[in-house]
C-alpha positions as CSV (number, residue, x, y, z in Angstrom):
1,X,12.0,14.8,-0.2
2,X,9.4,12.3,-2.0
3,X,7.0,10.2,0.1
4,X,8.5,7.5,-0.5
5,X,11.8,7.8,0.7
6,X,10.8,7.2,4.3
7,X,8.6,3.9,5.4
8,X,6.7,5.8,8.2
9,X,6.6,8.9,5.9
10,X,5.0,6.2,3.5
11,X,2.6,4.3,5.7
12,X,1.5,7.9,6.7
13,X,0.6,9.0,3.2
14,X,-1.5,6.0,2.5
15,X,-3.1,6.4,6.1
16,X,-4.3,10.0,5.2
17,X,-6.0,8.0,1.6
18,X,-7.4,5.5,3.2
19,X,-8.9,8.4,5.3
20,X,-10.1,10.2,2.6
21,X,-11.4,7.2,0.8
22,X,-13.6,5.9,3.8
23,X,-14.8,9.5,4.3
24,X,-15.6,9.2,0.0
25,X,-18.3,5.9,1.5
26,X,-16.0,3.3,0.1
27,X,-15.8,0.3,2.1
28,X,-12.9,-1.5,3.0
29,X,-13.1,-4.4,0.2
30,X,-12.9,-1.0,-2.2
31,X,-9.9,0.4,-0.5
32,X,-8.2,-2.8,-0.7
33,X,-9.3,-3.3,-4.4
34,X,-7.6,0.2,-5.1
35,X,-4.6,-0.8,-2.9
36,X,-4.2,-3.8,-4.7
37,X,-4.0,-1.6,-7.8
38,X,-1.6,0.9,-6.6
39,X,0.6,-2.5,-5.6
40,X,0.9,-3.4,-9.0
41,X,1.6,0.3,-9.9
42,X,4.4,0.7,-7.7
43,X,5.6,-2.9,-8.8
44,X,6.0,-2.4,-12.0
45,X,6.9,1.7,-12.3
46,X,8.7,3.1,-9.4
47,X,12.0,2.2,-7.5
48,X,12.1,1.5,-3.9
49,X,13.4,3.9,-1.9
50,X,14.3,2.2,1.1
51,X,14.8,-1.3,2.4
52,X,10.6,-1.5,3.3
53,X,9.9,-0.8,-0.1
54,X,12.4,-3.5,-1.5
55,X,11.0,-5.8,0.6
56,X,7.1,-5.4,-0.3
57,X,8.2,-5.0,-3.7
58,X,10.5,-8.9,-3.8
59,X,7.2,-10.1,-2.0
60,X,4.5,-9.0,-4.5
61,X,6.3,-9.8,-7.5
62,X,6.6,-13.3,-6.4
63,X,3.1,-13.4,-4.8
64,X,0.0,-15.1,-6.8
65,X,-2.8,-12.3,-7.4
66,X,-4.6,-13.3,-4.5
67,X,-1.7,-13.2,-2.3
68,X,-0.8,-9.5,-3.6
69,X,-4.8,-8.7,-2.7
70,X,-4.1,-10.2,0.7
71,X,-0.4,-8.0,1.5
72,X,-3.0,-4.8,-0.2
73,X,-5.4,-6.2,2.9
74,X,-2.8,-6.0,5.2
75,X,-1.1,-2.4,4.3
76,X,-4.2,-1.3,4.7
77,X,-4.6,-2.2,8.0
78,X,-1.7,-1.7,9.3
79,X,-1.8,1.7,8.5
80,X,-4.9,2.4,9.6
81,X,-3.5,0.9,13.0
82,X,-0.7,3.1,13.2
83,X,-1.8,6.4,13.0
């Protein structure tokens, strides 16, 4: 079963990076920089697997670039909330 076929399985994934980023010394406005990159990534290559991942996909692909860095500022918090 991939990562990405279950939200929470998802949010828990990029929980444990963001993790092992900090723990790497990068501060947040790096993680989100990365995020942001991994948001266009997952835009443009891989199919949502469940309605979550539908959603955050309609929303970046209509969002301006600084909108897309402010939804990568916001996953990034709320999984670092969650878990």
């Amino acid at each position: 079963m991939s990562v990405l076929e279950n939200f929470e399985d998802w949010k828990g994934f990029l929980h444990d990076r963001v993790e092992q980023a900090r723990s790497l010394g990068m501060d947040n406005q790096m993680i989100a920089n990365m995020a942001q990159e991994i948001g266009d990534y997952l835009a443009q290559e891989v199919h949502p697997e469940n309605g979550e991942e539908k959603l955050l996909k309609q929303m970046w692909e209509v969002s301006t670039e600084e909108e897309q860095q402010t939804l990568a500022n916001i996953m990034v918090k709320l999984v670092g909330q969650t878990h």
